[in-house]
Residue, then its C-alpha position, 0 to 999 in steps of 0.5 A: x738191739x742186735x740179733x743172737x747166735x748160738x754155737x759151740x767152743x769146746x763143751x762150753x755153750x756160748x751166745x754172741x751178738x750178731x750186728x744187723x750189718x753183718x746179716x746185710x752183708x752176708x746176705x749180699x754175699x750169699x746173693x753175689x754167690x748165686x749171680x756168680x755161679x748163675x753167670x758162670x753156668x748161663x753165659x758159656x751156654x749162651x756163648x757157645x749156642x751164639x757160638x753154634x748159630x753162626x757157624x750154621x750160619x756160615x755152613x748155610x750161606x757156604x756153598x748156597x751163594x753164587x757168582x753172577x755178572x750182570x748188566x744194568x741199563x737206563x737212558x739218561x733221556x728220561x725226563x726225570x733224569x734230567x734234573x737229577x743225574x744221581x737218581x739215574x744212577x742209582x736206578x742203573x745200580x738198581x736195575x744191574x742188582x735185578x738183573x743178577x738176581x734175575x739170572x740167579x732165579x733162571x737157575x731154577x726157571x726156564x726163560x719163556x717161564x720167566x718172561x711169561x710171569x715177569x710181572x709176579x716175579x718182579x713183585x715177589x723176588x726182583x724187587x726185594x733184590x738188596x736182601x737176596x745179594x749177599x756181596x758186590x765183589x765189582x762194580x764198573x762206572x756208569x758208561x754211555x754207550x754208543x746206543x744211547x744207554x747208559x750201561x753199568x756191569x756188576x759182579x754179584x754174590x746172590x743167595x741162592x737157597x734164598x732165591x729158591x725159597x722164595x720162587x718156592x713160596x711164590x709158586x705155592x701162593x700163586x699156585x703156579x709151577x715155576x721150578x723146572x722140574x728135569x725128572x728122574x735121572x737116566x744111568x746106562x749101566x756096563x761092568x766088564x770083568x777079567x779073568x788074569x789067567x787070560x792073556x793081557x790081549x784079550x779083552x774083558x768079557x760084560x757081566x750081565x749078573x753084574x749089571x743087574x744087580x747094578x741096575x736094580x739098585x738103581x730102579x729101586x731109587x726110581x730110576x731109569x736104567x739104559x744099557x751102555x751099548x745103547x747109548x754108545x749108539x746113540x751117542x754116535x748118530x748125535x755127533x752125526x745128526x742134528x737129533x734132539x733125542x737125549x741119551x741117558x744122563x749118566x753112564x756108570x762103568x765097573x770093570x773088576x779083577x779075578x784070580x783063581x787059587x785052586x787046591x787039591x785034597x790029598x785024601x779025596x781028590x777033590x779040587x777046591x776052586x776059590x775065586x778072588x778079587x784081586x782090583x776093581x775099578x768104577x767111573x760115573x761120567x755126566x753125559x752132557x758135559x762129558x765130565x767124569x764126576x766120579x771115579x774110584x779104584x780099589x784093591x780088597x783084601x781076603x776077598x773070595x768066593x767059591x763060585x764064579x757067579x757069586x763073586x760076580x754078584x758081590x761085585x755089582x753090589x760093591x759098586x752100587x754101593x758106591x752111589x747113593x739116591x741123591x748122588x745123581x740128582x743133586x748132579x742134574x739139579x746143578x744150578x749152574x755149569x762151566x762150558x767152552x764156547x768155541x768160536x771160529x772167525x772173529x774178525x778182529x779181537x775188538x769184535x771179541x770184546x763187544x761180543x764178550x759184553x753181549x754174552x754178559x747181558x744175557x739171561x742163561x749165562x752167568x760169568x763169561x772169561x774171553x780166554x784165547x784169541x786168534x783173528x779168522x781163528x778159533x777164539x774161546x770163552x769159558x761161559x757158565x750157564x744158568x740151569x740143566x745142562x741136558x738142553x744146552x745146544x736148544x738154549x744157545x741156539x735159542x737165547x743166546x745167538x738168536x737174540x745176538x743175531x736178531x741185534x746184528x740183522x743177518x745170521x752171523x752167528x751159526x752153532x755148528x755142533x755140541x760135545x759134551x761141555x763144548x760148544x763150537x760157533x762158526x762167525x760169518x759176516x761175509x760183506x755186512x762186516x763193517x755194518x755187523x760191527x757197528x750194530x755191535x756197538x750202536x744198536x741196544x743189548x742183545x739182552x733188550x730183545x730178550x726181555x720182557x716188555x714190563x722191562x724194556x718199558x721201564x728202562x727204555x724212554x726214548x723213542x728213537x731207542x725204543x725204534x731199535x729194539x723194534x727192529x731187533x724183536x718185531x714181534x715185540x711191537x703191533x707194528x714196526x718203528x722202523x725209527x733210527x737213532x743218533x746215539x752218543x759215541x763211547x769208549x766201552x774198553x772197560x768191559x775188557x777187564x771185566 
């Protein structure tokens, strides 16, 4: 028996009866309405809150990857590869990923740092090298070199923050202190200001006042503040000298612009004097480069004050204004920089090329672009390099031409000087060409010299190679092999396109 409902039509009470599949089907329907509005409420929030996470997504790897060309070796004398040719070149792949985040991870640790705790970094970083490379953008074809390796370059993307993080985790676990850490920043200070009432010829006057404002906005950061002329100063006696003292790390130049309106009271006689701003200028240049990282030009108006003094003041607070906390450190603590390698004497553009492969295989540079070449001329690579740039000609000189040298067994390579992001390379083989060109091609990468020992005895099998790297790092070894090799003759023009 069906249930009953009371209602109302007209002023007559009436009673009808109401079927149990009635009751179903509008409790159904009252369930299908709550499911539609619930669907309709919680999958746009969902929506847009996936929506939100991959655009953090997006922003976090953006600008948190970078670029590096990497080397990686084998030699196919292994046993093991013998009878699977497949596994050496997956352990080539394997080794050129590691190295590229190897040189990701020199962007925050030094190289004496890095090869002192190989084994730990290793462990912790270089063998979990797939999930810190974000993309293969190049991949060349294994190659047996005339030095017996086989040789595979790659071009990877790496994550950075990632490579960071974990160098940071490692550090704390290990309690170890990995990161370099470059100090607070150096800023000299110069603002200059001019008065339009004086003739074009005559040169702006320093603003003290200025400056002190300027500089106390800077000391209030912890800062150091140096005086401009200073380092001027220093500046020329370093293109002259091979002194490692440093200048301040950043130089800030204001120049600012007056006019005066003066009026006469009638009444009184009194002279009112108002000062105004007519333009300033300001300039940030990066002392190690040499690069102007920042400029700006401005016009206020309805600016004036009726002291000089004051207006002088207000002046250097415009302009450190200008420049926050983090600006100058997150310059400094750049993980990487372009600089111009300039090289005068290559013998021929062959000898360019195989230098260009060396240059890839080393730690502290990251991309390398063979750019111009002139035979016994001046040939350039455009180079970036991994970490500070306030040390740059210690780290050329050190880990990069040292190692190159040390392959080629005579001083061919000299740096003769460094200018803000140029470096100039004077090539001199004199009689040991033809022996120096060949060692280019015969003896192991530069790279291997460089190298920790846990490294070199993972990819080196063969003693005759081994024997090599022995003449090139001595040290390396309790005593000198001294054994030569008979390496496989290889083309190695792939590297010219790289």
């Amino acid at each position: 028996m069906g249930r009953f409902e009371t209602g109302s039509e007209g002023n007559a009470l009436r009673t009808k009866p109401v079927s149990a599949e009635t009751g179903i089907l509008k409790q159904s329907i009252t369930l299908f309405s709550k499911i539609n509005i619930l669907f309709c409420v919680v999958l746009p929030v969902y929506l847009v809150l996936s929506a939100q996470n991959q655009v953090m997504a997006a922003e976090k790897n953006e600008g948190n990857t970078i670029i590096v060309s990497a080397e990686g070796l084998a030699d196919p004398n292994a046993d093991i590869y013998k009878s699977d040719k497949g596994l050496m070149v997956d352990d080539l792949r394997r080794d050129a990923r590691r190295q590229a985040v190897e040189k990701a991870v020199g962007a925050y640790v030094d190289s004496s740092t890095l090869v002192e705790n190989y084994v730990l970094i290793n462990d912790k970083i270089l063998t979990k090298s797939s999930g810190l490379i974000k993309q293969i953008i190049k991949e060349t074809s294994p190659t047996l070199g005339e030095d017996g390796l086989m040789h595979m370059f790659i071009k990877a993307e790496v994550f950075l923050s990632d490579v960071k993080s974990a160098i940071k985790t490692m550090s704390k676990e290990n309690r170890l202190s990995l990161i370099q850490e470059g100090g607070n920043p150096t800023i000299s200070v110069a603002v200059v200001v001019k008065d339009s009432k004086r003739g074009s010829d005559t040169p702006p006057e320093a603003s003290p006042i200025a400056e002190n404002v300027l500089k106390g906005r800077f000391v209030n950061f912890g800062y150091r503040v140096w005086s401009e002329d200073y380092t001027k100063m220093l500046r020329g006696e370093l293109a002259k000298t091979d002194s490692k003292q440093r200048v301040a790390d950043f130089s800030v130049i204001g120049e600012a612009k007056f006019k005066t309106n003066s009026v006469t009271l009638k009444a009184s006689g009194i002279t009112l004097t108002k000062h105004i701003l007519t333009s300033w200028t300001v300039k940030c240049i990066n002392n190690h480069t040499g690069e102007e990282i920042y400029f700006n030009n401005k016009v206020p108006e309805k600016q004036s004050w009726a002291d000089e003094d004051q207006a002088i003041q207000a002046i250097g607070s415009m302009i450190g204004s200008e420049f926050s906390e983090d600006f100058f450190k997150d310059h400094l603590s750049k993980p990487s920089h372009i600089m111009q390698m300039q090289i005068t004497g290559l013998p021929d553009y062959d000898t360019g090329v195989l230098l260009k492969k060396e240059l890839i295989g080393l730690r502290p540079i990251l991309n390398v672009d063979f750019r111009n070449f002139n035979a016994g001329g001046l040939s350039y690579y455009e180079i970036e390099f991994a970490g500070s740039n306030s040390n740059i000609a210690q780290i050329i000189n050190s880990n990069v031409l040292k190692p190159i040298n040390a392959k080629l067994g005579v001083n061919a390579f000299k740096l003769t000087s460094q200018h803000g992001n140029v470096v100039n390379i004077s090539v001199n083989m004199g009689e040991a060409q033809g022996s120096v060109q060949k060692k280019l091609k015969t003896m192991p990468p530069a790279s291997l010299s460089a190298s920790s020992p846990e490294r070199i005895k993972a990819v080196v099998k063969d003693p005759k190679i081994m024997g090599k790297i022995a003449e090139m790092s001595p040290d390396m070894f309790k005593k000198k092999d001294g054994i030569s090799g008979n390496p496989v003759k290889q083309r190695t023009d792939n590297i010219a396109d790289f």
